[in-house]
Backbone bond lengths (Angstrom), bond angles and torsions (degrees), N, CA, C in turn:
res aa  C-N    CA-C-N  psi(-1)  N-CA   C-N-CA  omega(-1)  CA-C   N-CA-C  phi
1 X - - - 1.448 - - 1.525 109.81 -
2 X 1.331 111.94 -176.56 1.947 109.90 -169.67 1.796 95.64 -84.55
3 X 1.544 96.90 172.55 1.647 106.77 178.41 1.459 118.05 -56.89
4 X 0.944 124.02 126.52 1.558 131.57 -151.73 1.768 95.74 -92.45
5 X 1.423 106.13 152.24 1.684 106.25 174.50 1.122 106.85 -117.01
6 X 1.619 119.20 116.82 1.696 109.66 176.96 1.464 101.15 -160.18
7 X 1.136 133.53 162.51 1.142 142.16 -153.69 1.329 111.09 -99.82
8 X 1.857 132.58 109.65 0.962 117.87 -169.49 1.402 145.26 -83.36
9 X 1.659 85.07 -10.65 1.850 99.55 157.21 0.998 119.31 -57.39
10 X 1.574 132.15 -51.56 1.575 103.71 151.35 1.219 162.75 -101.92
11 X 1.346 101.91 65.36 1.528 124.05 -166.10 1.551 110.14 -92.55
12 X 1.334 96.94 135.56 1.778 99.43 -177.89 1.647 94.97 -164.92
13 X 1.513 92.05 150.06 1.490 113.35 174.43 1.048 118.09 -101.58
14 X 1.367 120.90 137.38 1.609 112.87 175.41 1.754 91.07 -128.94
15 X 2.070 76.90 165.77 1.663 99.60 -168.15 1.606 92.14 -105.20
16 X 1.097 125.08 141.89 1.525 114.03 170.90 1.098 103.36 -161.84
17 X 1.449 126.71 -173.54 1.632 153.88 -146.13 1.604 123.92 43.46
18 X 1.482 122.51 -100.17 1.260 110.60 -167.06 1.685 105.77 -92.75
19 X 1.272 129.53 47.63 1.209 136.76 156.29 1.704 121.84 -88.38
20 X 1.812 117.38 148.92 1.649 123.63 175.80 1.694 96.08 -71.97
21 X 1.450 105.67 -21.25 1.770 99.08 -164.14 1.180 109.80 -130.96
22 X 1.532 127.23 93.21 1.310 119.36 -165.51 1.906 100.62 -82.93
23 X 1.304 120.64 147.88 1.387 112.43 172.63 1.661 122.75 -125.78
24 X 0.808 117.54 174.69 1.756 123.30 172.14 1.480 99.94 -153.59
25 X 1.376 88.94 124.59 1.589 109.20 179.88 1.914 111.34 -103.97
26 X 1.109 128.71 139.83 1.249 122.27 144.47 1.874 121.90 -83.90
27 X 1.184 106.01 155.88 1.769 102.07 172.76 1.526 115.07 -43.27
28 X 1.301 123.07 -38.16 1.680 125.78 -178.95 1.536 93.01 -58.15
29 X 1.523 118.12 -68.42 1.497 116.11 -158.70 1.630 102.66 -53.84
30 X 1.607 116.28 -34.42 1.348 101.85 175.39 1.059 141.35 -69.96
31 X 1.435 107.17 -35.73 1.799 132.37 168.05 2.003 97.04 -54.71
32 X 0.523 102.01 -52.78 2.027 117.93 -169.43 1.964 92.49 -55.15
33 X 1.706 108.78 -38.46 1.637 79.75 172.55 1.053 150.79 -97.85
34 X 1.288 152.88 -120.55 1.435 118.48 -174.39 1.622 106.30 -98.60
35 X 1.243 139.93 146.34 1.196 158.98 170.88 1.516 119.96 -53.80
36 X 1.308 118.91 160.41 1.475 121.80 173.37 1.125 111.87 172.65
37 X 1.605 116.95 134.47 1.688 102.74 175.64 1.388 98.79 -87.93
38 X 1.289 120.47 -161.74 1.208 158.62 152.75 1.591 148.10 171.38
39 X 1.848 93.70 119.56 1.727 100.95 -170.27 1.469 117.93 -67.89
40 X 1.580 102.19 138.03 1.051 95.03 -171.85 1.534 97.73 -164.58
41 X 1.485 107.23 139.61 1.833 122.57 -177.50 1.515 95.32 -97.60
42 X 1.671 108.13 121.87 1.711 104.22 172.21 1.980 90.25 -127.08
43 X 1.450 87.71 138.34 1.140 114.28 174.14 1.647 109.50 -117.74
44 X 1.528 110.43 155.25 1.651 103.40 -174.47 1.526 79.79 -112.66
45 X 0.989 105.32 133.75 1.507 147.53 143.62 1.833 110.23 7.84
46 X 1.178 92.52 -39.75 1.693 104.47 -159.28 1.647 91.22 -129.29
47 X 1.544 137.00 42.68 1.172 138.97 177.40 1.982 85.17 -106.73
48 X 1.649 90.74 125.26 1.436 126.67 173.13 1.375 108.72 65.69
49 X 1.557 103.13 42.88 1.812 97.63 166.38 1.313 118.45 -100.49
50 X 1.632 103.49 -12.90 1.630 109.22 163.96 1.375 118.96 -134.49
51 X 1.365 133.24 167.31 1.017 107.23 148.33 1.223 167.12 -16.27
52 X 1.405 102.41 -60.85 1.480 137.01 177.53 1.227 96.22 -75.21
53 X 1.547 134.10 -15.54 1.520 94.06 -177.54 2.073 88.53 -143.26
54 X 0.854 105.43 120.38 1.730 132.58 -152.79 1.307 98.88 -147.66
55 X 1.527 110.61 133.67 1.919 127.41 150.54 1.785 76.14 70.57
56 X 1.389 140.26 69.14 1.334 150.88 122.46 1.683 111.46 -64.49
57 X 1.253 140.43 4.74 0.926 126.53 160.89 1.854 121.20 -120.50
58 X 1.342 90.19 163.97 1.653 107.58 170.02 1.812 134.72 -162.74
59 X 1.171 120.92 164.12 1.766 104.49 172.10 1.471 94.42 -103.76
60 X 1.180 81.21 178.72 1.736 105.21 -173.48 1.546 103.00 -165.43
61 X 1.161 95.43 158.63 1.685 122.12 167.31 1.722 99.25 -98.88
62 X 1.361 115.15 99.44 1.437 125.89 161.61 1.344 127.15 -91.20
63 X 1.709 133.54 106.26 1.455 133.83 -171.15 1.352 94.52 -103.67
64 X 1.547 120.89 141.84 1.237 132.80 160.61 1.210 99.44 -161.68
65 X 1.452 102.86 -177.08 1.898 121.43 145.52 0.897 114.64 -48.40
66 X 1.697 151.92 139.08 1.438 138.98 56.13 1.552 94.30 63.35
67 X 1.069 142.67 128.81 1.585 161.19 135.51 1.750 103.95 -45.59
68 X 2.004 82.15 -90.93 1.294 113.80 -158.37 1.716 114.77 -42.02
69 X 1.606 112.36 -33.98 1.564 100.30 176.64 1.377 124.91 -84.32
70 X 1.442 111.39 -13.57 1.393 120.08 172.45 1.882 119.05 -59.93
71 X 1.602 83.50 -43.49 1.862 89.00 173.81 1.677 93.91 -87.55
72 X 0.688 160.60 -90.69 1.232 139.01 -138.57 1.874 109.78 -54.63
73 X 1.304 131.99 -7.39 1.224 139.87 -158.12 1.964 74.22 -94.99
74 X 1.406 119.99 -48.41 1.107 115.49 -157.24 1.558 116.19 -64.61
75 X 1.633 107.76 -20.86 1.390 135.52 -172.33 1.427 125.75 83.81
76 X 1.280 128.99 34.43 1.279 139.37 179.92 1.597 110.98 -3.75
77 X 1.402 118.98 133.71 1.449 96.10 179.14 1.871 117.33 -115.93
78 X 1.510 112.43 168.49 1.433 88.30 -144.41 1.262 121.37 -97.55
79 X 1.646 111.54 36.17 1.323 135.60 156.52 1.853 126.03 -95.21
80 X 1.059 91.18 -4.26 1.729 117.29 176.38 1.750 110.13 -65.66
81 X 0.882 117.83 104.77 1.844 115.41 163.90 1.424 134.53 -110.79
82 X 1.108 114.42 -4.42 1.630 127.96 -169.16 1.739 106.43 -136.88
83 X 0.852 123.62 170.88 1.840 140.74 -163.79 1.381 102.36 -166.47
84 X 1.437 89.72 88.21 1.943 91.67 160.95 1.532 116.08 -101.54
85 X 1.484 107.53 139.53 1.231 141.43 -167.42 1.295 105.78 -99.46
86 X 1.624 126.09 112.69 1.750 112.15 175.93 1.385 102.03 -136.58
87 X 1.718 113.77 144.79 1.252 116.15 179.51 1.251 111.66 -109.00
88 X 1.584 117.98 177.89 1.570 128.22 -172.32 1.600 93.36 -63.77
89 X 0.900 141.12 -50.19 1.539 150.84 -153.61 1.714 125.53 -57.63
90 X 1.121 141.61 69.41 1.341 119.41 -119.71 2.430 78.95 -144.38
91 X 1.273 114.49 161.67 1.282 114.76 -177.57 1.849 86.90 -146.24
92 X 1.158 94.50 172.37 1.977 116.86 -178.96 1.674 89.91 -77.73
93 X 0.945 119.40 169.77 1.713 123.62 160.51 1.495 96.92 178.50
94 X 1.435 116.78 150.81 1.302 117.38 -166.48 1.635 92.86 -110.51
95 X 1.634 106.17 154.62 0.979 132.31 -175.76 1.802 132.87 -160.33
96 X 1.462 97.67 81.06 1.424 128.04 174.49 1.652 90.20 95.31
97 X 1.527 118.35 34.84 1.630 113.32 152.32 1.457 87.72 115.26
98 X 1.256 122.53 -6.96 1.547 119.69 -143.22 1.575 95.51 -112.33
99 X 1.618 139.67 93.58 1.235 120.02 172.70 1.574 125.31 -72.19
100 X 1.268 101.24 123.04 1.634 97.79 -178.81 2.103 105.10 -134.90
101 X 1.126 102.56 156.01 1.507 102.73 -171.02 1.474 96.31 -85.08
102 X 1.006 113.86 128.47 1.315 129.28 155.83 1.719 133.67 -103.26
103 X 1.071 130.41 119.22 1.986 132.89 -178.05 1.663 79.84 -90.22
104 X 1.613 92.76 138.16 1.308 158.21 107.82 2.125 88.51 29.47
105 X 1.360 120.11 100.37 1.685 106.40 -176.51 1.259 87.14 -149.68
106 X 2.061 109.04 140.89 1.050 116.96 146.86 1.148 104.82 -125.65
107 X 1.249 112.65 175.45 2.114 120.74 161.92 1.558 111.50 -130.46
108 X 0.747 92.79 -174.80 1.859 109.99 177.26 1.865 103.83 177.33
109 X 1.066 103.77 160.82 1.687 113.32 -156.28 1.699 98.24 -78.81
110 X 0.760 145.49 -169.17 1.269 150.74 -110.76 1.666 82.27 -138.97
111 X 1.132 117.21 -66.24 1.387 109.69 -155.07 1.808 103.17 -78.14
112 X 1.041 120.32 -32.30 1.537 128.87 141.07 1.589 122.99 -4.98
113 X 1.414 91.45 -66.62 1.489 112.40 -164.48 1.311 104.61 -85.95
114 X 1.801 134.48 -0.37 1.493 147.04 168.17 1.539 94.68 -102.48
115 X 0.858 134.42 19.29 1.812 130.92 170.59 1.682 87.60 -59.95
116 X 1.170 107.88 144.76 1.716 111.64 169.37 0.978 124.40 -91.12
117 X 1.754 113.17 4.80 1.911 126.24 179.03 1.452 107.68 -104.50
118 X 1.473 115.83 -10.43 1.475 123.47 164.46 1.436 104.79 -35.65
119 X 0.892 129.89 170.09 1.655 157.07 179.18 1.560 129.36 -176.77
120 X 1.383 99.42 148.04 1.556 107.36 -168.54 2.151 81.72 -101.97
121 X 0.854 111.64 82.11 2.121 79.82 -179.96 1.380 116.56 -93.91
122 X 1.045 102.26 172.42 1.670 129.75 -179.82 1.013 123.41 -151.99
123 X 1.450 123.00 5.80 1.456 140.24 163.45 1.604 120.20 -128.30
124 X 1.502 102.19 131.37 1.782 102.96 -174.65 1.888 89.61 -135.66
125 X 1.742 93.18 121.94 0.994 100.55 168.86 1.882 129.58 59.64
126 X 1.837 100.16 26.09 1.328 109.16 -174.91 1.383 95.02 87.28
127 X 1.071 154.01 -16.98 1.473 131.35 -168.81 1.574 95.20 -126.59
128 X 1.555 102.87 164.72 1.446 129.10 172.37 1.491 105.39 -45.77
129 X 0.849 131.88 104.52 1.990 126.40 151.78 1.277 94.95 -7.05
130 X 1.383 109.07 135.87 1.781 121.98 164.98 1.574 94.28 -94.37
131 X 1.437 120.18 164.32 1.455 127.36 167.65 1.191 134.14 -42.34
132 X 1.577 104.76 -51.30 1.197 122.15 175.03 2.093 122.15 -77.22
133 X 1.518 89.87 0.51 1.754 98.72 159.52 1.277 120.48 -111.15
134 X 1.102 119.81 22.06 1.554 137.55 -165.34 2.021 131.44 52.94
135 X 1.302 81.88 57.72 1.417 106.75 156.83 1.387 128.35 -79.34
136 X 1.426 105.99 131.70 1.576 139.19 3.83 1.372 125.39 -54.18
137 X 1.266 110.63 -56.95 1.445 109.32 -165.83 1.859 115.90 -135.18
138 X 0.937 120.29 112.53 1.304 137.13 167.37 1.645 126.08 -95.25
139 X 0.951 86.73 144.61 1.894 108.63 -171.48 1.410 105.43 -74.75
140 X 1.295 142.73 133.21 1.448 126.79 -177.75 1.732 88.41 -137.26
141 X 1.515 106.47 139.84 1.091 109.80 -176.26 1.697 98.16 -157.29
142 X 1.669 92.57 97.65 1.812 112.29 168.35 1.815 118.82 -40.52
143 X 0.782 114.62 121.23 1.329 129.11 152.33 1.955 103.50 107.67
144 X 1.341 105.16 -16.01 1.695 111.46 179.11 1.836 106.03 -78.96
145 X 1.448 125.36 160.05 1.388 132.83 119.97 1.136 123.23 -6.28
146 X 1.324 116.37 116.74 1.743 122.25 162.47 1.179 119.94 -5.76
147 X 1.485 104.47 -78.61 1.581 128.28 173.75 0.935 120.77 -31.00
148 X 1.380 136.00 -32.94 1.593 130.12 168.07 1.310 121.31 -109.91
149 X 1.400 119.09 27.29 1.425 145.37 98.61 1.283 127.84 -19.82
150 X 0.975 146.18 10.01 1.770 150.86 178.76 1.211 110.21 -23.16
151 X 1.403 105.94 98.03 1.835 112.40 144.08 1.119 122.17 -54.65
152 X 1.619 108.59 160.64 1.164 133.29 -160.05 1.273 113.32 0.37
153 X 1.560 119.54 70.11 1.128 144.26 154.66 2.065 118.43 -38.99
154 X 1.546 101.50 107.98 1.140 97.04 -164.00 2.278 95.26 -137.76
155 X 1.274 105.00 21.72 1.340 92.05 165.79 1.539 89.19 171.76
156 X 1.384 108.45 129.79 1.467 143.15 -175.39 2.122 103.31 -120.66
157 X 1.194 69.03 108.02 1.694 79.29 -173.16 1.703 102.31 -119.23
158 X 1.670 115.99 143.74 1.202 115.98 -164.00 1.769 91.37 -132.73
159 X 1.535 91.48 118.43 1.704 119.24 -167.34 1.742 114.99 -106.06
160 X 1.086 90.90 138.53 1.913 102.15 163.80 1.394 109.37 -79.45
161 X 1.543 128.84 -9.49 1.454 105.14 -162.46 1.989 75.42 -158.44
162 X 1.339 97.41 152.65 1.637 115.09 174.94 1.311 110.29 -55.10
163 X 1.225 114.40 140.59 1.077 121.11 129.77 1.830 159.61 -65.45
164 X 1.411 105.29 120.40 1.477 116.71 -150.23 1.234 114.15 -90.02
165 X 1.641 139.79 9.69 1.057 132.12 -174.56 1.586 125.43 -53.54
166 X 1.265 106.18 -156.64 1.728 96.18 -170.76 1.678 93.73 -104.39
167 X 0.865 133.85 -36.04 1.447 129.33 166.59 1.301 123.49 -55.24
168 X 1.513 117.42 -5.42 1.791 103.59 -175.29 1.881 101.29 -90.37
């Protein structure tokens, strides 16, 4: 969806669904845990399907959190199979006649989402995330499509059953 407008003082992530420890983080509590880079070439999905949209990719030096210990800190439980990812960024879209707003969702399976190159980041390339890379905090996930990459990542929900949005 387009660049989202929201205020970043109060921005926070929460951990929720089939977890013993659901959490909500602010950017301090996230910055405060432990660090890590990771290199990584992200390409969008749809780089050189037209003209108009060409050289969609690049590497970077990505610093964040660690993923994988944050959800397991949360206690995943062991009916859980999917990890949906949702950002601030969200548009109306109709569905069975019915318009309702929907944010910005991907998933990936559970054991996926414990990769140890996962990242929560907030740093590209030594500097703060700019807006338009999904600042504050973006999802970085080595070896996938842009797109499941989630900007401004603002709720990590842990599911028994996939997620169906229009992006998966």
């Amino acid at each position: 969806y387009d660049l989202p407008e929201f205020d970043v003082e109060d921005f926070k992530l929460e951990i929720t669904g089939l977890v013993e420890n659901p959490k909500t983080l602010t950017m301090d509590d996230i910055r405060a845990l432990p660090k890590k880079d990771q290199l990584m070439t992200l390409e969008c999905s749809g780089n050189g399907a037209g003209k108009g949209f060409m050289n969609a990719i690049y590497n970077s030096k990505w610093t964040g959190t660690p993923l994988a210990p944050l959800l397991k800190e949360c206690g995943i439980k062991d009916e859980a199979t999917e990890v949906a990812f949702f950002g601030v960024d969200k548009k109306e879209e109709e569905i069975r006649k019915v318009k309702v707003e929907v944010p910005f969702g991907r998933s990936m399976s559970v054991a996926d989402a414990l990769n140890p190159l996962l990242l929560l980041a907030h740093e590209r390339n030594g500097e703060p995330l700019e807006h338009r890379n999904g600042a504050p905090l973006r999802l970085i996930v080595p070896g996938w499509y842009g797109i499941a990459n989630v900007k401004w990542i603002t709720r990590i929900d842990v599911r028994n059953r996939r997620y169906m949005g229009r992006f998966m």
